[in-house]
N, C-alpha and C positions, 0 to 999 in steps of 0.2 A: 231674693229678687231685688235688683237696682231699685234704689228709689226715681221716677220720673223727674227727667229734667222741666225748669220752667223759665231756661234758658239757652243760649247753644254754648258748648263749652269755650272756652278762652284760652289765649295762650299766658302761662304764671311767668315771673320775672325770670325764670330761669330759663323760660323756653319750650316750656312744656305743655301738651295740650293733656286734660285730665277728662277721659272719656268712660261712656259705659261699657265700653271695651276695651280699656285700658290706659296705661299713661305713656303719650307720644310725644318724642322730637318734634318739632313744627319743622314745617321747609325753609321757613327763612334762619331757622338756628342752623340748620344741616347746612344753607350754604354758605350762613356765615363763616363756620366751624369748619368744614370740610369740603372749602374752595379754597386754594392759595390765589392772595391777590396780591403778585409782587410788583405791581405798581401804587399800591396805597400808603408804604413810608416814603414814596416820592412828592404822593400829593402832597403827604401832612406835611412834609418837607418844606414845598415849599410852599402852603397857607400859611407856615409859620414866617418862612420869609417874607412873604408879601404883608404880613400883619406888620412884620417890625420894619420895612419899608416906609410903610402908606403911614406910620405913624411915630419917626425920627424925630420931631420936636418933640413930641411927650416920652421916648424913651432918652432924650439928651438932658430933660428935665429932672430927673432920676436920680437921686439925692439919699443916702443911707441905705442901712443892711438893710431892715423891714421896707421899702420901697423898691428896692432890686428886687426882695423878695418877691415883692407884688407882682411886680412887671416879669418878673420869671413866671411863678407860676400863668400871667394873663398869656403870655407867648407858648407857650406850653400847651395850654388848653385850645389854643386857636382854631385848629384843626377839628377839634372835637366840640368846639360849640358852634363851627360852621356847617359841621355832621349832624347835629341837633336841629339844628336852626332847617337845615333842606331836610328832615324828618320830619318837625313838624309843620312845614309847608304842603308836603307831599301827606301829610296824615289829616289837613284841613281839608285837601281838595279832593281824595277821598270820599270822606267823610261829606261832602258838598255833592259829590257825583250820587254816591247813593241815594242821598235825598230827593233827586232830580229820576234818578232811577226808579225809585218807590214812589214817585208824586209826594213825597212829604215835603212841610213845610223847612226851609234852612236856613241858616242865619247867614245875614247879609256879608259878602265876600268882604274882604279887606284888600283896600287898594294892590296889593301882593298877591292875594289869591284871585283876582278877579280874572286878569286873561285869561289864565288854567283853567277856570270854570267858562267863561267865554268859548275860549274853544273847543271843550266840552261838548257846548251848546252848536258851534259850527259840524261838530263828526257829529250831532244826530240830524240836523236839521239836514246832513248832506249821505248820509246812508241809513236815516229811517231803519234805525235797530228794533227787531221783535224779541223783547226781553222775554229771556227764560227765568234767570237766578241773577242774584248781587248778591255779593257780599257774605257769600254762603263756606259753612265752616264744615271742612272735610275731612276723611282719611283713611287709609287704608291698614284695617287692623292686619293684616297679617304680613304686610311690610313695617307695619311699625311706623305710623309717621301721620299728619296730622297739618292742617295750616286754612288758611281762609282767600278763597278764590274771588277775584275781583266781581265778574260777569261770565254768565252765559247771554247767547243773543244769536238770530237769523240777522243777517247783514245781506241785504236782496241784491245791493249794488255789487257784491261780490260770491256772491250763489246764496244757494236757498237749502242750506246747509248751517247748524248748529256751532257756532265757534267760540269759542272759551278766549278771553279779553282780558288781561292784566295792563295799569293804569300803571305808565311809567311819566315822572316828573321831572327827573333830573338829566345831567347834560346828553348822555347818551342813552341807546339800547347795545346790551352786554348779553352774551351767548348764558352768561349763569338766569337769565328769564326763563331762557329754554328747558332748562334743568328743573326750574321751578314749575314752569307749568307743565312740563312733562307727566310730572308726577299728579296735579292738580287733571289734569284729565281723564288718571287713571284711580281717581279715586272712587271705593265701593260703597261707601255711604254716608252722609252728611246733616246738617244738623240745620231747621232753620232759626230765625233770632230765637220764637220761641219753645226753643228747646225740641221741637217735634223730628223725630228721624223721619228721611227721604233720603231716597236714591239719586247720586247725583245726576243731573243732563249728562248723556253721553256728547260730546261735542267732536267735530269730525278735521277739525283742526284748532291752530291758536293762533293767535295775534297779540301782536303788545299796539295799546296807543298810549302811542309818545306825544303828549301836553309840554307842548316849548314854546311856549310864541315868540318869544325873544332868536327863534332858531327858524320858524316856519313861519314869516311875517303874511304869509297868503289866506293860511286857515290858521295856523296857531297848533297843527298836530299833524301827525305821519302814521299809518297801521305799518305795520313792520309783518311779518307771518313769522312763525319761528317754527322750527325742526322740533317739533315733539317724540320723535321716534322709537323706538326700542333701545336701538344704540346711547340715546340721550337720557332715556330712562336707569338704561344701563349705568351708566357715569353718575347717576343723581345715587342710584343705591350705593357706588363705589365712594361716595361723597357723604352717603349716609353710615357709613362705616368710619371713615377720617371724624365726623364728627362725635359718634359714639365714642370712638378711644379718647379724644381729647376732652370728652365730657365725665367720662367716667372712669375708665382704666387708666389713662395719663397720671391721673393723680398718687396713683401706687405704685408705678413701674420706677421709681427709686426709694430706694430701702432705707433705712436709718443707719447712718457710721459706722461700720464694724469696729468692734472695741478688743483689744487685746487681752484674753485670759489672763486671771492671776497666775503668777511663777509657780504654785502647788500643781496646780490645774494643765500645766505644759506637758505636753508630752511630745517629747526627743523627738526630730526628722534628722533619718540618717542619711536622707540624702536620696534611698532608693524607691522607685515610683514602684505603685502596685500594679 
């Protein structure tokens, strides 16, 4: 008999959620893994340009091996500590909404996270959501797969109907949400913080709210509705397949050197095929 949980499971550095019914991909591994995004060596492209741009004096400065070194490697990472940097902005404000979601206490925004949470506060003040679920940890054993759903909620100002709500921060909304909540709706059963199984909200559509203020100077956010469909489900397990091989079989599908027999050990080709 499983031992009872006395929390809801997590996802480990690898990606993996470790349940009582087993150990799953999470959705955000699957589409990291098994989405090609061939616009993302453009971006790093050109963050790394624009770093060594917006900072010519201090790269003209740059004086020996170990200081090139430096400044190589600082260029180099550019990209990826600005990938950091809009993770953990978007993991504060999060992390702020639930708080605001649950009535719990949260700590004070930082001049950075404060509009994000601002506006926040404008989409409830202006559609009065009847919360179901936050932040609730899902999956579906027998697709194999596992991940943590932002909201459920009734939204009256646009029917009176259950809808599943993922918290986007960054510049756009991107069809891989779809994918992600696809699957997030169709999950069979779920975990709350403290560890207890529940059935997730059936939700009767999705939405993303897009927190931009810097993009939406009127309220500071957009609902977007996104195509959760069978077809888009469809594509999320075909995504769930691309990320399994690169997670697991990728690693074997090349062999070690073939090495040539010793000269005893040859045995004659005369040439003719069996």
């Amino acid at each position: 008999m499983a031992k009872p949980l006395t929390e809801a499971p997590s996802r480990n550095r690898l990606g993996y959620y470790n349940t009582p019914h087993g150990r799953f991909l999470s959705v955000t591994t699957i589409l990291e893994h098994g989405v090609p995004k061939p616009a993302l060596p453009h971006w790093a492209a050109r963050e790394v340009a624009q770093c060594a741009v917006d900072n010519l004096p201090r790269l003209a400065r740059v004086r020996g091996r170990s200081a090139r070194e430096e400044a190589f490697t600082w260029l180099r990472n550019a990209a990826e500590t600005k990938k950091k940097d809009a993770a953990a902005l978007g993991g504060a404000v999060h992390n702020a909404i639930e708080a605001i979601v649950l009535g719990e206490p949260a700590q004070e925004p930082t001049e950075e996270e404060a509009p994000f949470v601002d506006a926040f506060h404008r989409f409830v003040a202006e559609h009065r959501p009847v919360w179901e679920a936050t932040e609730l940890v899902v999956a579906h054993p027998e697709d194999g797969w596992a991940g943590t759903a932002d909201w459920w909620a009734v939204l009256p100002r646009i029917g009176r109907v259950v809808v599943l709500g993922d918290n986007k921060t960054g510049k756009g909304v991107y069809d891989d949400a779809g994918l992600q909540m696809s699957a997030y709706r169709r999950a069979t059963v779920g975990w709350l913080r403290d560890g207890t199984e529940v059935e997730p909200p059936r939700a009767d559509q999705a939405v993303v709210l897009h927190l931009r203020p810097d993009k939406y100077p009127d309220t500071g956010y957009r609902l977007y509705p996104m195509d959760t469909g069978d077809d888009v489900y469809a594509a999320f397990r075909h995504a769930q397949g691309v990320a399994h091989y690169k997670k697991t079989v990728a690693k074997s599908v090349v062999g070690d050197p073939i090495e040539l027999v010793d000269d005893e050990e040859f045995v004659h080709y005369d040439g003719e095929v069996a």
